[in-house]
Gaussian input, Z-matrix of N, CA and C with variables (Angstrom, degrees):
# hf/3-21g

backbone

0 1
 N
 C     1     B1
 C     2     B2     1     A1
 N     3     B3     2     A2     1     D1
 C     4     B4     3     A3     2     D2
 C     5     B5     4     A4     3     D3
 N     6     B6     5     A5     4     D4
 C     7     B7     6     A6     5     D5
 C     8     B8     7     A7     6     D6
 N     9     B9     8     A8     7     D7
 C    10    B10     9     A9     8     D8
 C    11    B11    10    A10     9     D9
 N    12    B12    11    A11    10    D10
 C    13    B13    12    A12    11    D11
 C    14    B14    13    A13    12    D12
 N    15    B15    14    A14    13    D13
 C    16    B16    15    A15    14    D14
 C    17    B17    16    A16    15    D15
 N    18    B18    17    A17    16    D16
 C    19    B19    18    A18    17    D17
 C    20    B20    19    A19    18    D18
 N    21    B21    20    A20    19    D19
 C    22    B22    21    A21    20    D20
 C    23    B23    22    A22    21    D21
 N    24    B24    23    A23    22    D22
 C    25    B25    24    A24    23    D23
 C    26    B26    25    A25    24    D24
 N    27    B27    26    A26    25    D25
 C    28    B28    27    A27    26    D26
 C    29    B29    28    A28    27    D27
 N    30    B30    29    A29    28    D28
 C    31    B31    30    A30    29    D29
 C    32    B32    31    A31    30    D30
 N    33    B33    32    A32    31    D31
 C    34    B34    33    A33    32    D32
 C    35    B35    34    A34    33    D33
 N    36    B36    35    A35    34    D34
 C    37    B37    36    A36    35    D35
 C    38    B38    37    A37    36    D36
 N    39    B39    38    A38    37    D37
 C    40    B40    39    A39    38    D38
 C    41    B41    40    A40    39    D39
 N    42    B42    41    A41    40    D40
 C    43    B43    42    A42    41    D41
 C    44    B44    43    A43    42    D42
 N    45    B45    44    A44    43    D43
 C    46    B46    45    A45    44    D44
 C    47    B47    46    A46    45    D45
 N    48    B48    47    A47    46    D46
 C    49    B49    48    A48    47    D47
 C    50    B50    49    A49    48    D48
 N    51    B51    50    A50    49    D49
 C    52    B52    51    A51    50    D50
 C    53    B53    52    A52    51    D51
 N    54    B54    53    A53    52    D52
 C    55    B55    54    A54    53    D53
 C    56    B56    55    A55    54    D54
 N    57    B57    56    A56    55    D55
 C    58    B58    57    A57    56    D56
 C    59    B59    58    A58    57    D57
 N    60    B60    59    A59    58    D58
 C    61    B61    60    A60    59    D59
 C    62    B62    61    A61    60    D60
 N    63    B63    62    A62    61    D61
 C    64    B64    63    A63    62    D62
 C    65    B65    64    A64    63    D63
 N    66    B66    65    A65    64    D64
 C    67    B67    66    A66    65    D65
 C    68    B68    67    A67    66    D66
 N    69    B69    68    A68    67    D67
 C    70    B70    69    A69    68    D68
 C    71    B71    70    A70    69    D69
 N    72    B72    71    A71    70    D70
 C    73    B73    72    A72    71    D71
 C    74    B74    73    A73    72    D72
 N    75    B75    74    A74    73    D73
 C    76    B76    75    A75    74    D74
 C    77    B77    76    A76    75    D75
 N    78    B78    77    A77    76    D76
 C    79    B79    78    A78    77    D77
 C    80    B80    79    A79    78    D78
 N    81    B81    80    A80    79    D79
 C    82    B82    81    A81    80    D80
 C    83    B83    82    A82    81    D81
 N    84    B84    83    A83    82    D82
 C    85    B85    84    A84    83    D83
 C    86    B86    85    A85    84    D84
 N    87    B87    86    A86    85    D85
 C    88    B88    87    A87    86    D86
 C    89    B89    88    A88    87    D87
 N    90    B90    89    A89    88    D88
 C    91    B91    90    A90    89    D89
 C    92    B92    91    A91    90    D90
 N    93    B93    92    A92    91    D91
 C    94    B94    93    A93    92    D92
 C    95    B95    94    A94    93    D93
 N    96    B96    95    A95    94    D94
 C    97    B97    96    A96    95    D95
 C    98    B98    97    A97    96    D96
 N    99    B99    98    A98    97    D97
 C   100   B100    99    A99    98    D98
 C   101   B101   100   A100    99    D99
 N   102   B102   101   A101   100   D100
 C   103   B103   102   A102   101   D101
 C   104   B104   103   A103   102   D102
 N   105   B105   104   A104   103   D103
 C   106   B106   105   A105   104   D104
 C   107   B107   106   A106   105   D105
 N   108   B108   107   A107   106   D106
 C   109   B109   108   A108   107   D107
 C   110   B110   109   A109   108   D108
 N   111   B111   110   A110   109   D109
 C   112   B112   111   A111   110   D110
 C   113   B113   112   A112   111   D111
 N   114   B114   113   A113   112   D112
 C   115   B115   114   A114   113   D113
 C   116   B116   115   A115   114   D114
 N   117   B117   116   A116   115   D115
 C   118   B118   117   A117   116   D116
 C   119   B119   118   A118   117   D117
 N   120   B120   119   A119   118   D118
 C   121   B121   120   A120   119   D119
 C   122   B122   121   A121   120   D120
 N   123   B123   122   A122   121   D121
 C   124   B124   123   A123   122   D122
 C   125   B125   124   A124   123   D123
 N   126   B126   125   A125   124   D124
 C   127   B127   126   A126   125   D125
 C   128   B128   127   A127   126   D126
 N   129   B129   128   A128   127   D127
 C   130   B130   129   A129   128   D128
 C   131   B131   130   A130   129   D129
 N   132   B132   131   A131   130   D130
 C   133   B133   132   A132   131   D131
 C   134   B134   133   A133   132   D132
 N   135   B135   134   A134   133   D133
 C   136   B136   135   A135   134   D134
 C   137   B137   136   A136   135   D135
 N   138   B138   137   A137   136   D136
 C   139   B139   138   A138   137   D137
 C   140   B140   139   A139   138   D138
 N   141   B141   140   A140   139   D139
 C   142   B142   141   A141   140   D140
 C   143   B143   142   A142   141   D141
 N   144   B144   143   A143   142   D142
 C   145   B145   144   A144   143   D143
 C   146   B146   145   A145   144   D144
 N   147   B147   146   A146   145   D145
 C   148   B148   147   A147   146   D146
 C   149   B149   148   A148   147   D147
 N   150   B150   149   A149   148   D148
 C   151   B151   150   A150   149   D149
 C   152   B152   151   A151   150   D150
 N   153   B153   152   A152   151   D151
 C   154   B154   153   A153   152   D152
 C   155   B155   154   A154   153   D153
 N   156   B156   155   A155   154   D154
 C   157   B157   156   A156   155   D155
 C   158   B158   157   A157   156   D156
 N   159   B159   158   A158   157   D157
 C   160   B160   159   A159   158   D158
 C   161   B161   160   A160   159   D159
 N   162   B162   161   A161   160   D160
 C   163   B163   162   A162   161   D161
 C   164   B164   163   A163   162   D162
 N   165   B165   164   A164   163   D163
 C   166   B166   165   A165   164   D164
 C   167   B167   166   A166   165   D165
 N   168   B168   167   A167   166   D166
 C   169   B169   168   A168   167   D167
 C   170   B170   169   A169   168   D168
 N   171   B171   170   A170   169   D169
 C   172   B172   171   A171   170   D170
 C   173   B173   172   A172   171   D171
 N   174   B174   173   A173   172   D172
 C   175   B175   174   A174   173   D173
 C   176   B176   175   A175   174   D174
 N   177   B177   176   A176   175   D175
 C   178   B178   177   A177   176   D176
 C   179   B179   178   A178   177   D177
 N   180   B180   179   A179   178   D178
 C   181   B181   180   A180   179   D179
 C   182   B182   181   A181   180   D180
 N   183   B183   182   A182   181   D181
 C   184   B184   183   A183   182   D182
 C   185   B185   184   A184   183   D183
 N   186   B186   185   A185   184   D184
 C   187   B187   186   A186   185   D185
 C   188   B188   187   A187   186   D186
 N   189   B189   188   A188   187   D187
 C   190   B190   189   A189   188   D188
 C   191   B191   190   A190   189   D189
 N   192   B192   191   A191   190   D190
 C   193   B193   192   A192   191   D191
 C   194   B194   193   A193   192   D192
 N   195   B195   194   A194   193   D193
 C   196   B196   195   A195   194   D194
 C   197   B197   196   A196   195   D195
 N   198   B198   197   A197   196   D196
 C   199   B199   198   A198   197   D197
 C   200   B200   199   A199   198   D198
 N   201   B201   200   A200   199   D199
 C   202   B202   201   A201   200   D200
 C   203   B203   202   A202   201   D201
 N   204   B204   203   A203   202   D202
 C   205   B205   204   A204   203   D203
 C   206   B206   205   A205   204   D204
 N   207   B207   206   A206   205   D205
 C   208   B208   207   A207   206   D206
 C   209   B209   208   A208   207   D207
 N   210   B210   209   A209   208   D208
 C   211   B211   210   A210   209   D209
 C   212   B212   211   A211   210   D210
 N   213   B213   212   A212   211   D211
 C   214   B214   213   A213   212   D212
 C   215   B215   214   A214   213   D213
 N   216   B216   215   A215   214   D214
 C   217   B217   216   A216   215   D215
 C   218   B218   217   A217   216   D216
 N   219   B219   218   A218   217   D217
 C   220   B220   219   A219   218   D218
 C   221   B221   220   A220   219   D219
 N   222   B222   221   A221   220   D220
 C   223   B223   222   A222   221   D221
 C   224   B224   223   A223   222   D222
 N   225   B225   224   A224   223   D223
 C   226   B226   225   A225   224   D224
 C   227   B227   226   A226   225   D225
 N   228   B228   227   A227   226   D226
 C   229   B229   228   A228   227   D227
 C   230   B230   229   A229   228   D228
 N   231   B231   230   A230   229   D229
 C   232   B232   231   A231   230   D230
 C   233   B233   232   A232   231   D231
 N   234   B234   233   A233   232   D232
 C   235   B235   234   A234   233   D233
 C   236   B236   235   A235   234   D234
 N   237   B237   236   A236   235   D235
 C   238   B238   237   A237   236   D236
 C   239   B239   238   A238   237   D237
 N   240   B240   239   A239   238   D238
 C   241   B241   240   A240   239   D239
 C   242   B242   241   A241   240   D240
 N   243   B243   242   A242   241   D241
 C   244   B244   243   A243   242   D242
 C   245   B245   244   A244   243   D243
 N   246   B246   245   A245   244   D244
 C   247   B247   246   A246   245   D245
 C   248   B248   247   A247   246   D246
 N   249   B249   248   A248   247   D247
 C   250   B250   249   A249   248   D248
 C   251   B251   250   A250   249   D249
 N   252   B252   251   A251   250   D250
 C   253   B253   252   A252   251   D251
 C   254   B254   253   A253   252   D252
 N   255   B255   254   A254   253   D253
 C   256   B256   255   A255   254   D254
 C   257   B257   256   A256   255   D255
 N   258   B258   257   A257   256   D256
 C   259   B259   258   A258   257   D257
 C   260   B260   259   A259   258   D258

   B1=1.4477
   B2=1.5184
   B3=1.4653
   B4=1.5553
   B5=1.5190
   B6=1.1423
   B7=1.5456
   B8=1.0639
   B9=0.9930
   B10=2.4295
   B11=1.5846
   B12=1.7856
   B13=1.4451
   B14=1.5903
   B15=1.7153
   B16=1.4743
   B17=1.6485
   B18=1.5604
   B19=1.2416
   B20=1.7010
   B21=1.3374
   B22=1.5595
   B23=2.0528
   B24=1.1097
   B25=1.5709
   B26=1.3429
   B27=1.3475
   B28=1.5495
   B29=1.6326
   B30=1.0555
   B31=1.4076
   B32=1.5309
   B33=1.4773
   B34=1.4892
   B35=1.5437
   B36=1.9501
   B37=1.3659
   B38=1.8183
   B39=1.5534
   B40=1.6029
   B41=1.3062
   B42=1.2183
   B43=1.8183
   B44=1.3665
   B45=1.3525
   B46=1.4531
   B47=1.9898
   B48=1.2862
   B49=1.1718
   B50=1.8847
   B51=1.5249
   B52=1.6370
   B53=1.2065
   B54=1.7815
   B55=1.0008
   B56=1.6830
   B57=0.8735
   B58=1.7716
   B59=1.0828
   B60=1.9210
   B61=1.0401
   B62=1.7312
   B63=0.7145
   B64=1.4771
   B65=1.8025
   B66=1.1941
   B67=2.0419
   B68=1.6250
   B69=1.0713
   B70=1.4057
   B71=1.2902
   B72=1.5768
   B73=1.3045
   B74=1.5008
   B75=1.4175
   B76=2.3008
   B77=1.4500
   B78=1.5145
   B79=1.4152
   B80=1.4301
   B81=1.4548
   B82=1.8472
   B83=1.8278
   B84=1.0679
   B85=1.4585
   B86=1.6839
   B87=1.5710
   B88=1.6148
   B89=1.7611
   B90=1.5887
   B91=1.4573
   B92=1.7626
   B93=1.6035
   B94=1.2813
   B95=1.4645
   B96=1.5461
   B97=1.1583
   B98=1.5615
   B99=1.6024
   B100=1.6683
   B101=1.5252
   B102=1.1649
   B103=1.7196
   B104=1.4604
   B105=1.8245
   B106=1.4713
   B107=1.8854
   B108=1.4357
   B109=1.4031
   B110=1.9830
   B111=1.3444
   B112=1.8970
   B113=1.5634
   B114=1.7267
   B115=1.6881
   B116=1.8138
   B117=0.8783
   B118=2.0547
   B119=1.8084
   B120=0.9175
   B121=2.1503
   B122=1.6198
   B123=1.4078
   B124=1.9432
   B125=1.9164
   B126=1.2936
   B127=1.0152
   B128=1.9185
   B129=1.7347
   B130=1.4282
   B131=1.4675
   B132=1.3264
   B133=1.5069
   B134=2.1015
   B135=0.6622
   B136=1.5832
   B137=1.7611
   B138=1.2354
   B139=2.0199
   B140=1.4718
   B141=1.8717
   B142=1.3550
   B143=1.8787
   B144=1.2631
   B145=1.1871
   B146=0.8976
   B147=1.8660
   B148=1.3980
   B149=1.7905
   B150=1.1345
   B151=1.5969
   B152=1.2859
   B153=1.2379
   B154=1.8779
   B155=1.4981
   B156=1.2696
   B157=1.6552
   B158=1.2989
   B159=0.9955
   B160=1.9598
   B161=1.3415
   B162=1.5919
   B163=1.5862
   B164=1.2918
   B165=1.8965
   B166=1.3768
   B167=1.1785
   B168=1.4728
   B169=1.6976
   B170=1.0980
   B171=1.0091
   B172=1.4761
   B173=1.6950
   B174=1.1509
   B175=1.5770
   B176=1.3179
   B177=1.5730
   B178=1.6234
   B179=1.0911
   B180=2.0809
   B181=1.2286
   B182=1.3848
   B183=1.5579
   B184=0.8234
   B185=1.7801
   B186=1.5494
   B187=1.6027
   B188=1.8560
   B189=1.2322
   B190=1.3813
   B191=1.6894
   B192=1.0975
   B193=1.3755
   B194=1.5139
   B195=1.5214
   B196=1.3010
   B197=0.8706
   B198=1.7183
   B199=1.3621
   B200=1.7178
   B201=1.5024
   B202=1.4863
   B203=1.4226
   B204=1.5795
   B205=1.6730
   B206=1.9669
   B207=1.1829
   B208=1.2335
   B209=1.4327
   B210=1.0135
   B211=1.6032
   B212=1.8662
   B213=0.9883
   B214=1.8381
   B215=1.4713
   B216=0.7880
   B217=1.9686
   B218=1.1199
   B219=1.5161
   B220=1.9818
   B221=1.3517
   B222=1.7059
   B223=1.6557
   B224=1.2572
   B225=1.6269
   B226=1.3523
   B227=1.4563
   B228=1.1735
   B229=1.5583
   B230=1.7234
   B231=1.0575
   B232=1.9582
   B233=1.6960
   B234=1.3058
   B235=1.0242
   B236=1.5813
   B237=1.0341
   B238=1.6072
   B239=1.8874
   B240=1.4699
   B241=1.3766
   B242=1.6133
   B243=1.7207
   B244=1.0089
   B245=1.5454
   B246=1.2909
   B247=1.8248
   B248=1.5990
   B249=1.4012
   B250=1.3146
   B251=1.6038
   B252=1.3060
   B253=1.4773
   B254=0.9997
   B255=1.7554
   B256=1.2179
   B257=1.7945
   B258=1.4819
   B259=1.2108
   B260=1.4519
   A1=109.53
   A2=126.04
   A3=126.80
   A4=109.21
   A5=115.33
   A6=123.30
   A7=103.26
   A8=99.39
   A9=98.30
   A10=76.65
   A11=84.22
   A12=108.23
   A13=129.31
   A14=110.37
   A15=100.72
   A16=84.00
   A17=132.47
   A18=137.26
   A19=91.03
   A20=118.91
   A21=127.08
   A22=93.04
   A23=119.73
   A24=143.02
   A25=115.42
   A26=145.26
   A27=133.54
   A28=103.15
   A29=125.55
   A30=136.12
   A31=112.31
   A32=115.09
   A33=105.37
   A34=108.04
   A35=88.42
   A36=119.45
   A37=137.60
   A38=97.51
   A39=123.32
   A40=116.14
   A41=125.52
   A42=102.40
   A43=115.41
   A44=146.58
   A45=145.44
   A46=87.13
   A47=145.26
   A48=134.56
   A49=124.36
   A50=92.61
   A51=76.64
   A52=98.47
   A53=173.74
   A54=125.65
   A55=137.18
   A56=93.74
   A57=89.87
   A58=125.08
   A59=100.82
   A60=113.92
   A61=124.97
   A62=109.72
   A63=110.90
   A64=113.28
   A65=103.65
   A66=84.33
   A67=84.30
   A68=126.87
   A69=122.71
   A70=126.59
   A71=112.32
   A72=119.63
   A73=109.31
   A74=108.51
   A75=112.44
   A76=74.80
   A77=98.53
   A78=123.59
   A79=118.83
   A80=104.32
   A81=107.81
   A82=91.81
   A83=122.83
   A84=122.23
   A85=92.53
   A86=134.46
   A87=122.74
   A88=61.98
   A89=105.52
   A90=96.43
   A91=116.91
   A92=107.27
   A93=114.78
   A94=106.65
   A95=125.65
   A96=121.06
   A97=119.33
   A98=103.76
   A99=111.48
   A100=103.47
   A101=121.80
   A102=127.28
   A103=86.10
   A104=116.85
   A105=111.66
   A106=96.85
   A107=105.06
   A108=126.77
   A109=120.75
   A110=83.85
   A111=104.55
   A112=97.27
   A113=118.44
   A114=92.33
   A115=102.79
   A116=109.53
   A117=90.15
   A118=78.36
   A119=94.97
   A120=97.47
   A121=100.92
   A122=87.59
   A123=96.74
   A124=83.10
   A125=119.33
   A126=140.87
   A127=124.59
   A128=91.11
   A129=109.16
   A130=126.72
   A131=102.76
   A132=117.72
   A133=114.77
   A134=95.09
   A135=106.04
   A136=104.64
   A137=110.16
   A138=107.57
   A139=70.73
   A140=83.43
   A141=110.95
   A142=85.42
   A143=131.99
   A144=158.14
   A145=116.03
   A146=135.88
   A147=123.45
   A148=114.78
   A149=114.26
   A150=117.85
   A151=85.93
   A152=126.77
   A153=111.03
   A154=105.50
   A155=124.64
   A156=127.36
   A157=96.03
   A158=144.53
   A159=137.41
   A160=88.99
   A161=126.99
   A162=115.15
   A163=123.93
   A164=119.57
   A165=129.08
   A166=120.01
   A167=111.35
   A168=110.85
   A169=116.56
   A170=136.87
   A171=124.97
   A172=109.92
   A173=106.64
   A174=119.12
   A175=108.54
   A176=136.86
   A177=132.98
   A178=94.15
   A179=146.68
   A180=126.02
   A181=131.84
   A182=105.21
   A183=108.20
   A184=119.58
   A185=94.52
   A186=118.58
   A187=108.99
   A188=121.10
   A189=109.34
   A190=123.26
   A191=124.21
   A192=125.88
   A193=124.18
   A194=113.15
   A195=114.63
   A196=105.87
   A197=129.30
   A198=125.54
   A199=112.57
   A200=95.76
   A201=99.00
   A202=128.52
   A203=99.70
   A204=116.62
   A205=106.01
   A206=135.03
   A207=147.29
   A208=113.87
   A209=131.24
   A210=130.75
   A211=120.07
   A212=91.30
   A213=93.55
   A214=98.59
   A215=138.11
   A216=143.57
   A217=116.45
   A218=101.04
   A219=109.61
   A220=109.59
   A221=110.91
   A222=101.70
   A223=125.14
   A224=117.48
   A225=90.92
   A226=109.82
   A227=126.70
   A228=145.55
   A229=98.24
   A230=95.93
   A231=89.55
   A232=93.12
   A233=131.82
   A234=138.05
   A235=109.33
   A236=124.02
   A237=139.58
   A238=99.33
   A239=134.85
   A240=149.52
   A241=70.12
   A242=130.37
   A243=110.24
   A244=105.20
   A245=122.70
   A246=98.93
   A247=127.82
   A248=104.07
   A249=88.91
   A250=90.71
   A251=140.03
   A252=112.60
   A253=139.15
   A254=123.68
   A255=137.38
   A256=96.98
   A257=122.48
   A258=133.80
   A259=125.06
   D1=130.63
   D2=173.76
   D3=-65.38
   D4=136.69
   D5=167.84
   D6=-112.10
   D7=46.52
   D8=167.86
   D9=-96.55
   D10=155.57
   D11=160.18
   D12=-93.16
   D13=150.97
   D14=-148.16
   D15=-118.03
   D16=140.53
   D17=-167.11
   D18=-125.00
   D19=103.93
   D20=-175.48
   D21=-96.22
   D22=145.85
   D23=163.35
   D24=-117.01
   D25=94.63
   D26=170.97
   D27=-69.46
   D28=162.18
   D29=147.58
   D30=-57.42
   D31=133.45
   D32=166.57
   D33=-83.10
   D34=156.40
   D35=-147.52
   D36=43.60
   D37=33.22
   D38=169.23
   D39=-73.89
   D40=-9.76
   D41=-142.43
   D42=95.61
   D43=-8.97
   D44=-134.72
   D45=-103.84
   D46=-29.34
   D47=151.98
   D48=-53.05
   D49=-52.15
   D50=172.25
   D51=-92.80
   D52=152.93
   D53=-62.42
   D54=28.05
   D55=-115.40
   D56=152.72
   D57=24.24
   D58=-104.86
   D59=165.98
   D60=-45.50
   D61=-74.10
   D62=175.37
   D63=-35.41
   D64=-16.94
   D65=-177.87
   D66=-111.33
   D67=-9.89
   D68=169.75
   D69=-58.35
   D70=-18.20
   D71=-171.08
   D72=-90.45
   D73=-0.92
   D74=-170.57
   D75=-100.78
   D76=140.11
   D77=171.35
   D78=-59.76
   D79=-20.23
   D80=-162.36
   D81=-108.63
   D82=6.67
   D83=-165.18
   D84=-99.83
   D85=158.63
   D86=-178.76
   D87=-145.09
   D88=119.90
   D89=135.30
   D90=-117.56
   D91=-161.44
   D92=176.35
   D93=-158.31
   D94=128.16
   D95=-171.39
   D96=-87.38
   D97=-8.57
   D98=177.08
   D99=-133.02
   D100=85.41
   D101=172.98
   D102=-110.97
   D103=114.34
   D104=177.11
   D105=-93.50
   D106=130.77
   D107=175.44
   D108=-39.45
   D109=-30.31
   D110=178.84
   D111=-62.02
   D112=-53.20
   D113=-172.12
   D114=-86.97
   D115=50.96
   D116=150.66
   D117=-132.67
   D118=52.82
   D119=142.54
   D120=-132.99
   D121=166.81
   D122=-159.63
   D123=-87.98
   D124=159.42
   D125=149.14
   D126=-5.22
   D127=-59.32
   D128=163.06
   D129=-70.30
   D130=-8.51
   D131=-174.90
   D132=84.28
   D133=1.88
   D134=164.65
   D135=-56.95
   D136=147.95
   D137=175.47
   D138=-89.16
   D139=155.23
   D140=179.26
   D141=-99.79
   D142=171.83
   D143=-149.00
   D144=-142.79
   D145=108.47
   D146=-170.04
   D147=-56.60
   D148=-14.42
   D149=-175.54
   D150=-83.52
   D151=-34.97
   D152=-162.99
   D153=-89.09
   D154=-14.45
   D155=169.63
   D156=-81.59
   D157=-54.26
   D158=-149.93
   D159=-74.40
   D160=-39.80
   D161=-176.40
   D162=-95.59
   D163=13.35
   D164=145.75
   D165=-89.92
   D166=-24.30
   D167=158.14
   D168=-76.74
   D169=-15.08
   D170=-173.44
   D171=-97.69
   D172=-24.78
   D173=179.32
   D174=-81.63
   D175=-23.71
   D176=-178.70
   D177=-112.75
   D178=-1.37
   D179=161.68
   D180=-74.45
   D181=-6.67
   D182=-155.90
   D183=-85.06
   D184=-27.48
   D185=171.53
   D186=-94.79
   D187=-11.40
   D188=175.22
   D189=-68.38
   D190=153.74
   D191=156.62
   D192=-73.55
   D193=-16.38
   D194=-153.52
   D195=-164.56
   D196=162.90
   D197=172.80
   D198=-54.97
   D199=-68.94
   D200=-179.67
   D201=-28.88
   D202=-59.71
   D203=172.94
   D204=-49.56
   D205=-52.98
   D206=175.44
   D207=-62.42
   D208=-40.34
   D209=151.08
   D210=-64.26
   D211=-29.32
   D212=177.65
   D213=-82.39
   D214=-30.23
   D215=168.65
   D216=-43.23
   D217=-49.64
   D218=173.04
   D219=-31.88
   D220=123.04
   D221=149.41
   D222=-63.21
   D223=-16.66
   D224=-170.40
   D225=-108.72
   D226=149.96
   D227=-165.10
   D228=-72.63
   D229=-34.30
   D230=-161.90
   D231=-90.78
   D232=-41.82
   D233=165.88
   D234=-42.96
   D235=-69.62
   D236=-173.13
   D237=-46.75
   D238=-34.69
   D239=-136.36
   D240=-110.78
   D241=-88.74
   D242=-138.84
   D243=-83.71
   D244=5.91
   D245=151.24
   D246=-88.58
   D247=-12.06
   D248=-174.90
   D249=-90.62
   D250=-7.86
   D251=147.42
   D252=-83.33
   D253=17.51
   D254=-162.85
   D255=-122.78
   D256=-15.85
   D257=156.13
   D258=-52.71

């Protein structure tokens, strides 16, 4: 089974709340009903790149104790914002 992470967007007024809810309820599922799209851009404003997030997470998880501590590691500011609201 892939353990990449999967970043879903509904259209507004789709269904994209119940959605949501409903995958919210599997224990292994993390959603978030307000992840604003602006922070997965880098700092400089460049889009960040799901290959270029899994290999800034994977590079500051490796020394953290903790989620928190491992999200505060991020260089990037907009990155660091939309996980700890995606937590």
């Amino acid at each position: 089974m892939n353990s990449s992470p999967v970043f879903l967007k509904a259209i507004p007024r789709s269904g994209g709340t119940l959605f949501v809810t409903m995958l919210d309820v599997h224990p292994e599922i993390a959603m978030s009903y307000e992840i604003y799209e602006d922070r997965l851009y880098s700092d400089t404003g460049a889009p960040l790149l799901v290959d270029d997030i899994i290999i800034l997470l994977e590079e500051t998880r490796q020394s953290a104790r903790d989620d928190v501590q491992w999200i505060k590691r991020l260089s990037e500011n907009n990155l660091r914002v939309f996980l700890f609201r995606a937590r």
